[in-house]
BAFIPA-755761 format. One line per field, with one value per residue: residue number from 1; residue in one letter; x, y, z of N, C-alpha, C in turn. Coordinates in nm, 3 decimals, decimal comma. Last residue first. Layout:
REM BAFIPA-755761
pos = (NUM ...)
code = (A ...)
n.east = (X ...)
n.north = (Y ...)
n.up = (Z ...)
ca.east = (X ...)
ca.north = (Y ...)
ca.up = (Z ...)
c.east = (X ...)
c.north = (Y ...)
c.up = (Z ...)
//
This chain:
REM BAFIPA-755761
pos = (201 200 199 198 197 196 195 194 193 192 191 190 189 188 187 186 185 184 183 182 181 180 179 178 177 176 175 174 173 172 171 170 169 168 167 166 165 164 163 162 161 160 159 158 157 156 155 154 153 152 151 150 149 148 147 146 145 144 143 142 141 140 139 138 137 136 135 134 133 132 131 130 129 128 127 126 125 124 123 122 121 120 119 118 117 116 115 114 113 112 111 110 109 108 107 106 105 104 103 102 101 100 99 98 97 96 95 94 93 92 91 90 89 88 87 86 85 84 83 82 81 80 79 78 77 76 75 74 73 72 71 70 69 68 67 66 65 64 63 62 61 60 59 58 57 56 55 54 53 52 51 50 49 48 47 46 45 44 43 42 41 40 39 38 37 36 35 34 33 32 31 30 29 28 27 26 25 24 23 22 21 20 19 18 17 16 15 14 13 12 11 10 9 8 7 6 5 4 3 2 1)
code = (X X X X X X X X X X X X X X X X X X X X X X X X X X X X X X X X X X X X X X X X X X X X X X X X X X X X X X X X X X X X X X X X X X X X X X X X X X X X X X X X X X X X X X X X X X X X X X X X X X X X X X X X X X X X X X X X X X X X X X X X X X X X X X X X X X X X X X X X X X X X X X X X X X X X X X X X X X X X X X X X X X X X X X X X X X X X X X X X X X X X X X X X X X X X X X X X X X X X X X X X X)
n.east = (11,923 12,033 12,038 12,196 12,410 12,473 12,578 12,719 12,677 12,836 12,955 12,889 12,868 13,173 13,040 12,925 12,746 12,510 12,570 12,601 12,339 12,237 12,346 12,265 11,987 12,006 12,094 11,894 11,694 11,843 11,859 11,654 11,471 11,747 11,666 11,361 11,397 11,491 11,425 11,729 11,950 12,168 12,293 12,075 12,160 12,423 12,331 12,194 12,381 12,708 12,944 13,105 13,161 13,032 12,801 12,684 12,723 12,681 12,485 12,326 12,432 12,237 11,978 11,989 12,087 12,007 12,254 12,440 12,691 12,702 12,809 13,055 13,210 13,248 13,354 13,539 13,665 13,762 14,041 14,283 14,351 14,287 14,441 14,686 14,638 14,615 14,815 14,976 14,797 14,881 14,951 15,030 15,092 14,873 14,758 14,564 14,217 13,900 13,636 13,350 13,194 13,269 13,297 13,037 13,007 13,182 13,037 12,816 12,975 13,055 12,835 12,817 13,023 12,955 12,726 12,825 12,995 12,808 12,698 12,889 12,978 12,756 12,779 13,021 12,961 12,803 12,997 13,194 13,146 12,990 12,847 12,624 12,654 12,561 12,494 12,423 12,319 12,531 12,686 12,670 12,942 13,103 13,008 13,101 13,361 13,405 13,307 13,533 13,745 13,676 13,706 13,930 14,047 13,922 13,998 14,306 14,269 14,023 13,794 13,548 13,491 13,767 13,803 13,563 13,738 13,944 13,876 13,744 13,972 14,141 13,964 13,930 14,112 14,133 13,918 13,930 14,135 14,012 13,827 13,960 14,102 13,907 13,610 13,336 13,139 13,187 13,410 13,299 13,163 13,343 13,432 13,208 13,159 13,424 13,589 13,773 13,677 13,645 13,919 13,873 14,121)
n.north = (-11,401 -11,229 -11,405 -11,598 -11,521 -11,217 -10,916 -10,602 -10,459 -10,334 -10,129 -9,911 -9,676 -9,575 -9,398 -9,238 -9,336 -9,358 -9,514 -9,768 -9,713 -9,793 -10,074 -10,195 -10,213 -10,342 -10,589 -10,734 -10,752 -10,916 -11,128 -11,246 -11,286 -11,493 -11,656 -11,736 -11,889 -12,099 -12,238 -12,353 -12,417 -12,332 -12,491 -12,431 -12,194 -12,153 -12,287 -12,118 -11,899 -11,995 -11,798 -11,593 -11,516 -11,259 -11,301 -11,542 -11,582 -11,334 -11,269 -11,470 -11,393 -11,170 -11,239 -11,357 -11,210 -10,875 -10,579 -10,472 -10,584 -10,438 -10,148 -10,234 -10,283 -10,056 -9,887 -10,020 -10,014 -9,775 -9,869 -10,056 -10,041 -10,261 -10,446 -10,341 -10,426 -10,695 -10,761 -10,767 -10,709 -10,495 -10,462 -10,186 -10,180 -10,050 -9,831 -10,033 -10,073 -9,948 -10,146 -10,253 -10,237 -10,327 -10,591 -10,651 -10,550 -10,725 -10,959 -10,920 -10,922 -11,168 -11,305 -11,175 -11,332 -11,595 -11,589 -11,531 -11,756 -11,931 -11,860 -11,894 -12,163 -12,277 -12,206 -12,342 -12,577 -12,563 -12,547 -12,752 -12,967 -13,080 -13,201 -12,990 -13,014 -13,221 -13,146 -13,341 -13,499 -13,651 -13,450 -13,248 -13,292 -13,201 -12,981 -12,870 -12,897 -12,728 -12,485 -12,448 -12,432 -12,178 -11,983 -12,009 -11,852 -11,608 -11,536 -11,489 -11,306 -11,103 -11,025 -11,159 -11,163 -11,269 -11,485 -11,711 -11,717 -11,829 -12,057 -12,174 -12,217 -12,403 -12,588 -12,777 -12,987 -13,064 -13,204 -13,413 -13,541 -13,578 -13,763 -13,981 -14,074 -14,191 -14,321 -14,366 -14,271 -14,048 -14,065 -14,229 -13,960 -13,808 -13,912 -13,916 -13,686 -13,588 -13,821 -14,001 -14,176 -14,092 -13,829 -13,546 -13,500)
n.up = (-2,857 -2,663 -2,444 -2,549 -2,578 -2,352 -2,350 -2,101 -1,943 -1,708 -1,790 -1,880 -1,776 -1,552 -1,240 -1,105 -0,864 -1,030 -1,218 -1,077 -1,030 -1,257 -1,337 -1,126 -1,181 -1,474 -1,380 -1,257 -1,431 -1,565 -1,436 -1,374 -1,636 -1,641 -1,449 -1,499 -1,743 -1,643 -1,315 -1,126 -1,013 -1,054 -1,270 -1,472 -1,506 -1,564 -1,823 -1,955 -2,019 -1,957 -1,791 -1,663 -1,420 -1,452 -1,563 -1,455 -1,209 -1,057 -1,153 -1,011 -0,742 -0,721 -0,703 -0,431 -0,270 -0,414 -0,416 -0,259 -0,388 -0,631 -0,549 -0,403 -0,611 -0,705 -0,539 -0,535 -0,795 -0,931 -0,975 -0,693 -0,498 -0,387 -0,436 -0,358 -0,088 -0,090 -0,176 0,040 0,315 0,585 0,884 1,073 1,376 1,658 1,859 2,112 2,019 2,136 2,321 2,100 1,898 1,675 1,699 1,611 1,357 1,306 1,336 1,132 0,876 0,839 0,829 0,570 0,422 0,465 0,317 0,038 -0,002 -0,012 -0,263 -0,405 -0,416 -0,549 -0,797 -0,842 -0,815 -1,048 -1,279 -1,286 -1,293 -1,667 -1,850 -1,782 -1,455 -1,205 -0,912 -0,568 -0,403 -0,292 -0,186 0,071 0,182 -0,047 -0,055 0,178 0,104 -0,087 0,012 0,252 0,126 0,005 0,217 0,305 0,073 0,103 0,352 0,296 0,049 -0,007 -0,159 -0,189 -0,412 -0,561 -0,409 -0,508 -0,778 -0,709 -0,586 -0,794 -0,967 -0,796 -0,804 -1,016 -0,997 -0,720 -0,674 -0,835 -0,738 -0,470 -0,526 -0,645 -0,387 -0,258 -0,337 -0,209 -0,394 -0,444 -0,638 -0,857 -0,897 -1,010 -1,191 -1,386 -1,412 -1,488 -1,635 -1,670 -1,787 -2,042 -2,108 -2,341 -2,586)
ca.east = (11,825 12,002 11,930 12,034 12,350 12,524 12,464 12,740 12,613 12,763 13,027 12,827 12,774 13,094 13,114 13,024 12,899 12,533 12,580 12,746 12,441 12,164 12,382 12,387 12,040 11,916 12,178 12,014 11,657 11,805 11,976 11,704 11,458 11,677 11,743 11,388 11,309 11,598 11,417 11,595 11,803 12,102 12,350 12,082 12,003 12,355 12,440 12,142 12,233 12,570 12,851 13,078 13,236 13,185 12,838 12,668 12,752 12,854 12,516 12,307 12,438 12,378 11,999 11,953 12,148 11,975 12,117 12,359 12,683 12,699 12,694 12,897 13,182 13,174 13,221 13,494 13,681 13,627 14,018 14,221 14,407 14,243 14,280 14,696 14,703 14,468 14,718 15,018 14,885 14,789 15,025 14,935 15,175 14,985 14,726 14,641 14,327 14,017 13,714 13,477 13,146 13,269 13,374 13,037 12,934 13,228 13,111 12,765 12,911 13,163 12,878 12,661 13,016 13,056 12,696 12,712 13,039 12,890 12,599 12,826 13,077 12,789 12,645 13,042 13,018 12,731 12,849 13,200 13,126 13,105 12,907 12,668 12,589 12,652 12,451 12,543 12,223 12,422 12,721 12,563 12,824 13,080 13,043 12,904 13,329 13,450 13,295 13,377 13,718 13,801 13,540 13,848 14,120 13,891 13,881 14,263 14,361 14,094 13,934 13,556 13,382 13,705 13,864 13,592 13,534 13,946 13,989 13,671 13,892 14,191 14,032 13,874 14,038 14,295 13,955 13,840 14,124 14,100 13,786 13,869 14,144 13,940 13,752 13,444 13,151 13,082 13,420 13,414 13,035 13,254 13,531 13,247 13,024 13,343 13,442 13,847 13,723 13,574 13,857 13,922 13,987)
ca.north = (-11,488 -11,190 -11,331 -11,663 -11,499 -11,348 -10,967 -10,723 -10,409 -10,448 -10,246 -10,013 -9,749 -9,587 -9,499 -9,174 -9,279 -9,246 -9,394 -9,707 -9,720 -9,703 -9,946 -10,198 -10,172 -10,210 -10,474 -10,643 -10,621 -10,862 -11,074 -11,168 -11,154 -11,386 -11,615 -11,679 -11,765 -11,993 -12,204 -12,217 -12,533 -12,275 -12,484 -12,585 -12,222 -12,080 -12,352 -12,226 -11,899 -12,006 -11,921 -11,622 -11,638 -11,250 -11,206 -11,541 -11,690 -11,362 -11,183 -11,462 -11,482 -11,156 -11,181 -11,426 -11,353 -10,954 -10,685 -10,380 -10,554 -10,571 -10,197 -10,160 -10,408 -10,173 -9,874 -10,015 -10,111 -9,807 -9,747 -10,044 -9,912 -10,118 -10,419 -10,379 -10,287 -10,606 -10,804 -10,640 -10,745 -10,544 -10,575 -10,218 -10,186 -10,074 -9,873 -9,966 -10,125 -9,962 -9,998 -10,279 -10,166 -10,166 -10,547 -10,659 -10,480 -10,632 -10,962 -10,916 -10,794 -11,071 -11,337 -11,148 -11,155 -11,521 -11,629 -11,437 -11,610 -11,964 -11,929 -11,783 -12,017 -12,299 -12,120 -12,166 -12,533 -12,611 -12,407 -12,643 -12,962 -13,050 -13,251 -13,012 -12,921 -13,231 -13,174 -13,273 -13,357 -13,698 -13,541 -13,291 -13,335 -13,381 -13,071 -12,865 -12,965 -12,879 -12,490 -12,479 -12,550 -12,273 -12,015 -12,062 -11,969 -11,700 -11,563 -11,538 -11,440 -11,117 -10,927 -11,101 -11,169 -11,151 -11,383 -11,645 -11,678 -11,684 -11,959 -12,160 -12,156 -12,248 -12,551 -12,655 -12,929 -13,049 -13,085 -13,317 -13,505 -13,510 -13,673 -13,898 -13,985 -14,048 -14,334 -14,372 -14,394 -14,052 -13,984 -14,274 -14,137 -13,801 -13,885 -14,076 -13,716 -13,514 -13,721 -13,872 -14,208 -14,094 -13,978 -13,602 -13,540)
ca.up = (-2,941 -2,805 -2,458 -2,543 -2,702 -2,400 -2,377 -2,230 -2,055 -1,698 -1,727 -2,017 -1,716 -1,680 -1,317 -1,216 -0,894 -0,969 -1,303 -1,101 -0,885 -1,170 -1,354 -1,140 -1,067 -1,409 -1,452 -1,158 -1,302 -1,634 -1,486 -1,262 -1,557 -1,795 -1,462 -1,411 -1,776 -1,730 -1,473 -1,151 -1,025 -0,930 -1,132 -1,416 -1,434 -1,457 -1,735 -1,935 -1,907 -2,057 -1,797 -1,819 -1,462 -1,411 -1,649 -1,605 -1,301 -1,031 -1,187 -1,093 -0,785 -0,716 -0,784 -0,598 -0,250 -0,352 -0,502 -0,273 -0,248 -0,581 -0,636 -0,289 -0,486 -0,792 -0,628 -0,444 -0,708 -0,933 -0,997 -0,831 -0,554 -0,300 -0,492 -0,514 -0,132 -0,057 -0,260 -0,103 0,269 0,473 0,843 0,961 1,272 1,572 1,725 2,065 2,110 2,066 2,307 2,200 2,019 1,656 1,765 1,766 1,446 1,273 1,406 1,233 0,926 0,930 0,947 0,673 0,429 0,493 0,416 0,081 0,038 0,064 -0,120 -0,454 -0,401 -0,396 -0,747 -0,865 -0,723 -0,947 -1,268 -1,171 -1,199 -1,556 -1,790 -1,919 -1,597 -1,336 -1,031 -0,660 -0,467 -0,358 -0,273 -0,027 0,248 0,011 -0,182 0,126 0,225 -0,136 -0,086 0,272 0,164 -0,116 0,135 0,352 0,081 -0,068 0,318 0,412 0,039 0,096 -0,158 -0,020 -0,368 -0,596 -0,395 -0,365 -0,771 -0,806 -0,534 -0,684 -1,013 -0,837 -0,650 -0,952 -1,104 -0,789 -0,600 -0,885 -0,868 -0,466 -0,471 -0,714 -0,526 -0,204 -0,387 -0,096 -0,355 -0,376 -0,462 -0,781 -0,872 -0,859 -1,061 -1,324 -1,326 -1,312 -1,659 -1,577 -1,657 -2,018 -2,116 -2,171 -2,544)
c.east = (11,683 11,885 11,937 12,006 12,254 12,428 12,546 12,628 12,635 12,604 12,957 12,930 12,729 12,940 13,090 13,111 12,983 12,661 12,585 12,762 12,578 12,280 12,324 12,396 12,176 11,976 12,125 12,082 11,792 11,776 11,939 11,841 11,554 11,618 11,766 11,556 11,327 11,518 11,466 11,561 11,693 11,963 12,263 12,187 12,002 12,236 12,410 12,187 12,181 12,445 12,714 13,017 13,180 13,217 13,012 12,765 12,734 12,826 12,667 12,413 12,427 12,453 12,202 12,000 12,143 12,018 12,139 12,228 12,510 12,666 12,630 12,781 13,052 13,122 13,139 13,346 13,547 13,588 13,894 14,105 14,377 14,240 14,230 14,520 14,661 14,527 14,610 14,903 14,884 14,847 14,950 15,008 15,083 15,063 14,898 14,710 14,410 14,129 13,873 13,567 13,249 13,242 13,369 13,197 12,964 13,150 13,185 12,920 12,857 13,127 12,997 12,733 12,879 13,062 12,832 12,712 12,958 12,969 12,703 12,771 12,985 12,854 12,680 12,912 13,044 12,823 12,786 13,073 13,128 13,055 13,034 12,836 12,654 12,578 12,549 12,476 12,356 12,329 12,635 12,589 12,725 12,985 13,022 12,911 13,174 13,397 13,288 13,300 13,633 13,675 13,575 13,689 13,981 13,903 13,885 14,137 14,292 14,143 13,974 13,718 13,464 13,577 13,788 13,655 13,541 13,775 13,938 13,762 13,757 14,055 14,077 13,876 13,990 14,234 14,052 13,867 14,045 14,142 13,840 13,806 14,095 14,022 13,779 13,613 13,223 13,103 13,322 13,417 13,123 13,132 13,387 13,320 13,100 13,229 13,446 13,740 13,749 13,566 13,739 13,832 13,992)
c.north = (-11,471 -11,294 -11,275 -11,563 -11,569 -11,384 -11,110 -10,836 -10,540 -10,476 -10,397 -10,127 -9,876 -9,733 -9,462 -9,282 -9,275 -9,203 -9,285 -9,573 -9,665 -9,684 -9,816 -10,048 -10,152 -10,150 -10,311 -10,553 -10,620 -10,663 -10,937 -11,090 -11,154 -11,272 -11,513 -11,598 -11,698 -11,875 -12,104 -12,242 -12,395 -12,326 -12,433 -12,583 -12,343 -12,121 -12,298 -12,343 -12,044 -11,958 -11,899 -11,774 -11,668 -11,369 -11,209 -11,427 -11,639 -11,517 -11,273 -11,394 -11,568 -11,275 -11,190 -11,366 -11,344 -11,102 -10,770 -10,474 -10,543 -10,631 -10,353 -10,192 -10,339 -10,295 -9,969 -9,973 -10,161 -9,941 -9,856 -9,947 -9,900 -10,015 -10,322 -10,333 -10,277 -10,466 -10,748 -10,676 -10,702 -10,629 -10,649 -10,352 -10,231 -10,097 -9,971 -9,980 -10,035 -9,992 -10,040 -10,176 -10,208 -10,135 -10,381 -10,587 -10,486 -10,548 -10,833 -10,909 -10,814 -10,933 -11,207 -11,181 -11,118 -11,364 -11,576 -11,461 -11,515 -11,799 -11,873 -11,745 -11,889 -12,200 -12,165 -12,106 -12,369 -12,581 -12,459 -12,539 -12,830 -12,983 -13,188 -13,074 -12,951 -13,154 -13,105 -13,267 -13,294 -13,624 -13,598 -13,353 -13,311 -13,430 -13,213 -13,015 -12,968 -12,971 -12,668 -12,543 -12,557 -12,419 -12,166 -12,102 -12,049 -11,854 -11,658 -11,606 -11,524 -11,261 -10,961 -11,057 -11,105 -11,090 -11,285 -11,514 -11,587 -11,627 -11,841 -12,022 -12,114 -12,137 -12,351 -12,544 -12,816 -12,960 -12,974 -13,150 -13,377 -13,486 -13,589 -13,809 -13,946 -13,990 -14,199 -14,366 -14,479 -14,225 -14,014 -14,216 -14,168 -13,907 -13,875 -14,052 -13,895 -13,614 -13,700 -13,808 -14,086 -14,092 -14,021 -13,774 -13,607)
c.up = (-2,924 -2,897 -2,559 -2,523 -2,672 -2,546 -2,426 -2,252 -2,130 -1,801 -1,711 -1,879 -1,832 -1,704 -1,463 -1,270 -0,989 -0,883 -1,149 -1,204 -0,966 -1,084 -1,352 -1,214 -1,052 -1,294 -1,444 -1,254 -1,241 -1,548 -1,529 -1,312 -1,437 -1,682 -1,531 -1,382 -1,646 -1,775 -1,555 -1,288 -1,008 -0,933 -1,041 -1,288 -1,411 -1,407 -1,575 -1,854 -1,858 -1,931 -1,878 -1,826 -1,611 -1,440 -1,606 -1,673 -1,412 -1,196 -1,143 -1,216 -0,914 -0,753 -0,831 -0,666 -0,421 -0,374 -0,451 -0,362 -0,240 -0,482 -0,611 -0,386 -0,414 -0,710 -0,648 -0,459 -0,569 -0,846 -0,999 -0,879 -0,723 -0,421 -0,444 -0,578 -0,264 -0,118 -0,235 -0,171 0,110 0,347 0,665 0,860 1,173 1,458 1,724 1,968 2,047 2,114 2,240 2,172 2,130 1,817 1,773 1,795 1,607 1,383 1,382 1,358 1,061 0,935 0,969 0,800 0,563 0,557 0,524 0,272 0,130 0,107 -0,011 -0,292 -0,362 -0,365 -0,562 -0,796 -0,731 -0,845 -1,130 -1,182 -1,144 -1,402 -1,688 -1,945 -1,698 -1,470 -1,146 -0,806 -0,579 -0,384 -0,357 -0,160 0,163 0,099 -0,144 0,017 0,227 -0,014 -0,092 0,191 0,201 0,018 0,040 0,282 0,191 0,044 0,212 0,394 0,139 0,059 -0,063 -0,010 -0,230 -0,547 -0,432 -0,361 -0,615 -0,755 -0,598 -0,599 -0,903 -0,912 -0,723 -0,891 -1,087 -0,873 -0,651 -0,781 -0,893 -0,610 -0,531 -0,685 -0,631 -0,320 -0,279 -0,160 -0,270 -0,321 -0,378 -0,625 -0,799 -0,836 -0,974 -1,207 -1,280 -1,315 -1,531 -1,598 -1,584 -1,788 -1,993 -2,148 -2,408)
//
């Protein structure tokens, strides 16, 4: 049983309050599970790892908007992850665009690393990232807390301070769209079929 002292909402009263090792507790707590959220959003070590400290750095500059779901910290840093990527991916489409128009340098030694090789070569991968790709901040966001990090609806809606009747339909129109997209590349189309039990209820 985790004692009361070590609760995210007492570590982070403590962080907010100038402890720095209650910061860093709670950083310690997370850190890998923010890592995993990031990675799988922008398939790149380089990225996760930066989204990792943007993530804990929003954290401290909005400290006092911080909100404790059902006493823990992370459905609120998972909907920051979420923010934080999206904002990522838009900045390296716009710098992508700028370098598409600079003349090529000469080729050299492909330096990828085995972890991009690995997700490259995963079957439907890419599919599945353009599907995603493809529904809106909200919607997608929705879809990274409830169905990839498995979070209660009700956890999802107190992290993204939405009512849960709004979550329910956004979950609801992206699966639609999800699997519209992954029937029309020949995915299988139960991937994003699973039902938590508030919407069975």
């Amino acid at each position: 049983m985790t004692d009361v002292q070590d609760s995210d909402a007492a570590l982070w009263l403590a962080a907010s309050s100038g402890t720095e090792r209650a910061f860093v507790t709670i950083f310690d707590r997370y850190r890998s599970r923010i890592f995993s959220a990031a990675f799988r959003r922008t398939n790149k070590v380089s990225d996760a790892e930066e989204v990792v400290a943007i993530v804990f750095l929003e954290a401290w500059k909005l400290r006092k908007r911080v909100r404790i779901v059902d006493g823990s910290l992370l459905p609120w840093l998972l909907a920051v992850t979420a923010n934080v990527t999206s904002n990522l991916s838009r900045s390296q489409r716009r710098y992508e665009r700028m370098i598409a128009r600079l003349p090529l340098p000469p080729e050299q030694e492909d330096h990828t690393s085995l972890v991009d090789e690995r997700l490259d070569s995963l079957p439907y991968r890419k599919a599945i990232d353009e599907a995603l790709k493809a529904l809106s901040a909200g919607d997608r966001a929705v879809v990274e807390l409830c169905l990839i990090e498995e979070l209660p609806l009700a956890a999802a809606a107190a992290a993204l301070d939405l009512p849960i009747g709004t979550v329910k339909s956004r979950l609801h129109r992206a699966r639609k769209q999800l699997q519209t997209r992954l029937a029309v590349a020949e995915l299988p189309d139960n991937l994003f079929t699973m039902n938590t039990a508030e919407e069975v209820a």
